[in-house]
OpenMM code with the backbone's topology and positions (N, CA, C; nanometers):
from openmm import Vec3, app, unit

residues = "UNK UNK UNK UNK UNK UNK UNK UNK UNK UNK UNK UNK UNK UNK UNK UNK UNK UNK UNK UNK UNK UNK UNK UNK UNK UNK UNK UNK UNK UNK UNK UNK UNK UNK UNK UNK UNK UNK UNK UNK UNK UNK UNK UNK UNK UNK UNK UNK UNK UNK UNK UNK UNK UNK UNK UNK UNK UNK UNK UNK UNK UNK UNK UNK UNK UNK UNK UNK UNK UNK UNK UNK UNK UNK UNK UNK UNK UNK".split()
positions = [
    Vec3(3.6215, 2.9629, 8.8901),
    Vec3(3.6387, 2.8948, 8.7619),
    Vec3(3.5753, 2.7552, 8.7724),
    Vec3(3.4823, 2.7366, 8.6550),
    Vec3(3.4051, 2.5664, 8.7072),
    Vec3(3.5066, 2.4789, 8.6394),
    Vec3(3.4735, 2.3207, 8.7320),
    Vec3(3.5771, 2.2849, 8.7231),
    Vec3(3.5451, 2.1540, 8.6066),
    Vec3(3.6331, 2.1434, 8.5025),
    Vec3(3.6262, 2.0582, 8.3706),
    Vec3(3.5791, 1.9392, 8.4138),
    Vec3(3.5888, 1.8509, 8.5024),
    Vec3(3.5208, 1.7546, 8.5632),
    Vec3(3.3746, 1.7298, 8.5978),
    Vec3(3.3214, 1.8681, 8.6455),
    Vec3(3.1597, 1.8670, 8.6291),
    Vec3(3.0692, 1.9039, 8.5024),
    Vec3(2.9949, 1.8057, 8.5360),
    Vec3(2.8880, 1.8149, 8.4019),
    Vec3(2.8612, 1.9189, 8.3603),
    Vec3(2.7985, 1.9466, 8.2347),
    Vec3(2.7613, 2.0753, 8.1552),
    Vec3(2.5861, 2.0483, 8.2320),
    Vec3(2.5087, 2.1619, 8.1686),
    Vec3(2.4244, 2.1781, 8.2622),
    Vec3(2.3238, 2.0883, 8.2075),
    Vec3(2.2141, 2.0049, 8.2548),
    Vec3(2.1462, 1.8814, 8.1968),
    Vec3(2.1810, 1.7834, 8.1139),
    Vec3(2.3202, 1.7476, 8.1924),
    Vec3(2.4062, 1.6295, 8.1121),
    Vec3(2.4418, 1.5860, 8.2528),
    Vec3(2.3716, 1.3936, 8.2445),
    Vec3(2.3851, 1.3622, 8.4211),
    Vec3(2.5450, 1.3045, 8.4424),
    Vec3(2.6093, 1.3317, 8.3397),
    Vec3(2.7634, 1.3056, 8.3415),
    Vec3(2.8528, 1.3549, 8.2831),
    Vec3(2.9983, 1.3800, 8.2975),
    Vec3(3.0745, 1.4944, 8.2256),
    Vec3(3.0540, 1.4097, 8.0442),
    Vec3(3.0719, 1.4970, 8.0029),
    Vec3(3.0521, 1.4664, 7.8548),
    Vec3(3.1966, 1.3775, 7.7873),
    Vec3(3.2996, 1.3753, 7.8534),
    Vec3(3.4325, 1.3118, 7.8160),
    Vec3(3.3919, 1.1171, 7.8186),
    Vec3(3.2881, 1.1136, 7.9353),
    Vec3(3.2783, 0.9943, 8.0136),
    Vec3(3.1681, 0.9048, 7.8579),
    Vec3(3.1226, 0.9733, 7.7895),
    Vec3(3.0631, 0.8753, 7.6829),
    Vec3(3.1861, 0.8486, 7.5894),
    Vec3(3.3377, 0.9165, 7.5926),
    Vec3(3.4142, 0.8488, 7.5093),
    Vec3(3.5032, 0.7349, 7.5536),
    Vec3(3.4625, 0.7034, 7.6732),
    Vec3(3.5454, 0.6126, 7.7522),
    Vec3(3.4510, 0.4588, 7.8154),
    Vec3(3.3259, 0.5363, 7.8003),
    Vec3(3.2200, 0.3981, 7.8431),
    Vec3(3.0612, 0.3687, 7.7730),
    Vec3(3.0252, 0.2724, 7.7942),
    Vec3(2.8595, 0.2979, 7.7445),
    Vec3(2.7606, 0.3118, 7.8768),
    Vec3(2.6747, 0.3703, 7.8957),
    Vec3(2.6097, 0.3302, 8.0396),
    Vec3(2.4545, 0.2969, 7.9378),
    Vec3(2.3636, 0.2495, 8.0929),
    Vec3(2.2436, 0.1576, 8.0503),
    Vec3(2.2115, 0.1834, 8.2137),
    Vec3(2.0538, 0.2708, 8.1893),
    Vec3(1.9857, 0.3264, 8.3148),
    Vec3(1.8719, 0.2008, 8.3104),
    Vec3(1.8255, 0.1313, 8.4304),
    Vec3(1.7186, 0.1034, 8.4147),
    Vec3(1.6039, 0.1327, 8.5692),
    Vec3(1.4968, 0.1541, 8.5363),
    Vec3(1.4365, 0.1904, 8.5823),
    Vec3(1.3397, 0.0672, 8.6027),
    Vec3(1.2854, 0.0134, 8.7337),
    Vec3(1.1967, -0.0604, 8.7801),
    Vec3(1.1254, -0.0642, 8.9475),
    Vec3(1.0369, -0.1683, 8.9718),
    Vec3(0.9513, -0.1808, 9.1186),
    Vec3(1.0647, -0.2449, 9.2162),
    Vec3(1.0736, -0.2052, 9.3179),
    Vec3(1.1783, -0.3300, 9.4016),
    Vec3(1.1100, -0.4140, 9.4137),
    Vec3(0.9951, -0.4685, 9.4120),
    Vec3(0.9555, -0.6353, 9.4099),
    Vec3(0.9697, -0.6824, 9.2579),
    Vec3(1.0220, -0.5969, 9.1617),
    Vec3(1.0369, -0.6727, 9.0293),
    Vec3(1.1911, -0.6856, 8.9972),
    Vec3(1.2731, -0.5766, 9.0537),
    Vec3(1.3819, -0.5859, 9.0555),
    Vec3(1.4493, -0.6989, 9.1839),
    Vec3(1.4126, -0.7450, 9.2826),
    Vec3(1.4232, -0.8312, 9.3068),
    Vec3(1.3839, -0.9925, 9.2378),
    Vec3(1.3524, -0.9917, 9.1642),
    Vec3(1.2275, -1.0964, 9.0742),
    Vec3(1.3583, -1.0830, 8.9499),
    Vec3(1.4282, -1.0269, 8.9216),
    Vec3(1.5291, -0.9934, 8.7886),
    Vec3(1.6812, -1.0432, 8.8513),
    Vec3(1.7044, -1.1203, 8.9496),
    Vec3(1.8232, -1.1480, 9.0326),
    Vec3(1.8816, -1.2481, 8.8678),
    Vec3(1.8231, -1.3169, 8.7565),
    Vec3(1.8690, -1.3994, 8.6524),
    Vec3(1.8836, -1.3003, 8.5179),
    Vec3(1.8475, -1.2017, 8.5205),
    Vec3(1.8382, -1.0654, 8.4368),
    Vec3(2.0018, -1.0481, 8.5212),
    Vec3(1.9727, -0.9781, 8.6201),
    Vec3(2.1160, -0.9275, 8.6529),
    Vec3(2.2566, -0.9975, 8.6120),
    Vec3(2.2395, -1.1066, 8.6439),
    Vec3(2.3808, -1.1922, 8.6372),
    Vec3(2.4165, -1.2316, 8.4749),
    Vec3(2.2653, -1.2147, 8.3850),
    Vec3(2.3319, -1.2387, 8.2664),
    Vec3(2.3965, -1.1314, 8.2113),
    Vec3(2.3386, -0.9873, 8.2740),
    Vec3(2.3794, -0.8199, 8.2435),
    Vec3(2.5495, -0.8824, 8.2708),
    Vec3(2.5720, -0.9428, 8.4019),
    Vec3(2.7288, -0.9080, 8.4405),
    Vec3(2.7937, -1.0253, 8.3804),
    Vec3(2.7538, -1.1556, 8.2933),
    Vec3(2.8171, -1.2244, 8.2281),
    Vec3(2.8548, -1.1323, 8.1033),
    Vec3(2.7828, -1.0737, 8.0313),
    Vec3(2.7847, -0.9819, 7.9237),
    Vec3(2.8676, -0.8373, 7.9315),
    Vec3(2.9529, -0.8593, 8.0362),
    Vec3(3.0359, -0.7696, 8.0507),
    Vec3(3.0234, -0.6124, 8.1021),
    Vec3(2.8834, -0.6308, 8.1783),
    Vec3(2.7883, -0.4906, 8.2311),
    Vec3(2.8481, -0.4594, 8.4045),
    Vec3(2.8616, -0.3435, 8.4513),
    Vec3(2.9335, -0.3893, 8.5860),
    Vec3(2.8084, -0.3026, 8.6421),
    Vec3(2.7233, -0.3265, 8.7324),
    Vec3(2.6309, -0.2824, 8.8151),
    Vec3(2.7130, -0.1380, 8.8879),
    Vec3(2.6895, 0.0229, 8.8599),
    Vec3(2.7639, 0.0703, 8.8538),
    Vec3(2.6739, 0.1708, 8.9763),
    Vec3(2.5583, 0.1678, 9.0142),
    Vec3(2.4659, 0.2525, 9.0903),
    Vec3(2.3306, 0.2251, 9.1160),
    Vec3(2.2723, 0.1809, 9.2393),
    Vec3(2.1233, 0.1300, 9.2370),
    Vec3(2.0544, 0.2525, 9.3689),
    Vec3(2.0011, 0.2988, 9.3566),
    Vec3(1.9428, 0.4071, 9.4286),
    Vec3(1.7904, 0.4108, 9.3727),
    Vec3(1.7042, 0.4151, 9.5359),
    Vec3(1.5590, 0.4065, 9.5548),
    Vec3(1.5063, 0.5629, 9.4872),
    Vec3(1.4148, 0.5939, 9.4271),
    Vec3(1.4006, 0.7093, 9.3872),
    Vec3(1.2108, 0.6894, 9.3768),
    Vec3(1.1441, 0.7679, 9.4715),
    Vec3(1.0259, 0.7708, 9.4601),
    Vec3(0.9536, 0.6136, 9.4870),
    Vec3(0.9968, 0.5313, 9.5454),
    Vec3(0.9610, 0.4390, 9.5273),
    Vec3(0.9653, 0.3205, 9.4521),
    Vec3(1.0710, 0.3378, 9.3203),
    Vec3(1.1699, 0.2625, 9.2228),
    Vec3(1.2908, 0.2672, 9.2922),
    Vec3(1.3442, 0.1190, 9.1751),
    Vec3(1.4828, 0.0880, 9.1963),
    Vec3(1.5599, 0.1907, 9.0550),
    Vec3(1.6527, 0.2698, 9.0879),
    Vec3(1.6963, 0.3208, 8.9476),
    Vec3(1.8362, 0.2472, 8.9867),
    Vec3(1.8825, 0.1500, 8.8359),
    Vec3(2.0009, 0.0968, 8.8508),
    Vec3(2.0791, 0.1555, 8.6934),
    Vec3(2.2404, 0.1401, 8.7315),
    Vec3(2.2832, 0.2556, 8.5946),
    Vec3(2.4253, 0.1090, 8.6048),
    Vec3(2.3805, 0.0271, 8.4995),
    Vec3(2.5117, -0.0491, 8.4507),
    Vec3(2.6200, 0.0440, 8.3111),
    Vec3(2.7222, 0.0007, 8.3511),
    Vec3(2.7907, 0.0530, 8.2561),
    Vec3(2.9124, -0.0715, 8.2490),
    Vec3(3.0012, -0.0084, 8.1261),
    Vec3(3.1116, -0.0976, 8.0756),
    Vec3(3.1981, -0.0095, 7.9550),
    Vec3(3.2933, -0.0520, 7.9706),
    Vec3(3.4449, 0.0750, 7.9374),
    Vec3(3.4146, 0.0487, 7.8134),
    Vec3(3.4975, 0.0955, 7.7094),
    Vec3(3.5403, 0.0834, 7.5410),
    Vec3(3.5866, 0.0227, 7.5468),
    Vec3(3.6598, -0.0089, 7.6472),
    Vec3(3.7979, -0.1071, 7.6271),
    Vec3(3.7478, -0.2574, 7.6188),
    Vec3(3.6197, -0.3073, 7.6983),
    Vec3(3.5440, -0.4040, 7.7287),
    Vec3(3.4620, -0.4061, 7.6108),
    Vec3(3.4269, -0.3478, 7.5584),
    Vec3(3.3574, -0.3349, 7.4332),
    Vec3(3.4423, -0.4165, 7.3113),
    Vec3(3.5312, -0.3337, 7.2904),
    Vec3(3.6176, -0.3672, 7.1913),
    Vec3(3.6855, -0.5157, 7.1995),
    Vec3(3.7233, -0.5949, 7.3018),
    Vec3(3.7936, -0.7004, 7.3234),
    Vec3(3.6880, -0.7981, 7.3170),
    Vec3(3.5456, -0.7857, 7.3432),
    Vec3(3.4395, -0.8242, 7.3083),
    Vec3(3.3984, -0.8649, 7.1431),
    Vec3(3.4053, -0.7676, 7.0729),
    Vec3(3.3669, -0.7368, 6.9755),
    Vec3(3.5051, -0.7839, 6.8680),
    Vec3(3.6278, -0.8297, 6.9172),
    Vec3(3.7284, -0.8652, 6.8594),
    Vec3(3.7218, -1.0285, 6.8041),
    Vec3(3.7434, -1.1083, 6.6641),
    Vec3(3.7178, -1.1969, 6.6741),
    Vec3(3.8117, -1.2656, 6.7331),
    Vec3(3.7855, -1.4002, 6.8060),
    Vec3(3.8433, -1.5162, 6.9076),
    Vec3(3.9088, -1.5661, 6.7666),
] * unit.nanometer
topology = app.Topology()
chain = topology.addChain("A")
for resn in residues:
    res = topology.addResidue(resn, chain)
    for name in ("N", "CA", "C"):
        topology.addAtom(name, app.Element.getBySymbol(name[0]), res)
């Protein structure tokens, strides 16, 4: 029996997980992604949590994400 936790088939995450977060893939050179160290920190002022960075072919693939819940308290007026 497959188990409700794994993805459906060409979905790189269970399908429940877009009602609980937003994610944001980015794809770049490691000498440019090193060069983005002021890119990054404004991603994690903005409430983005660096969630996966893995070398792939010679790129940096990095996958930030951030809950609903972070969204919403965001998006609430002060």
């Amino acid at each position: 029996m497959p188990d409700p936790a794994d993805p459906p088939d060409g979905q790189p995450y269970p399908g429940a997980w877009a009602d609980v977060a937003e994610l944001r893939g980015f794809r770049t050179t490691v000498p440019k992604w090193a060069s983005l160290i002021g890119w990054r920190a404004e991603m994690r002022r903005k409430g983005w949590k660096l969630l996966s960075v893995a070398t792939e072919s010679g790129e940096i693939v990095a996958v930030f994400g951030r809950t609903r819940g972070d969204l919403k308290q965001r998006e609430a007026p002060a």
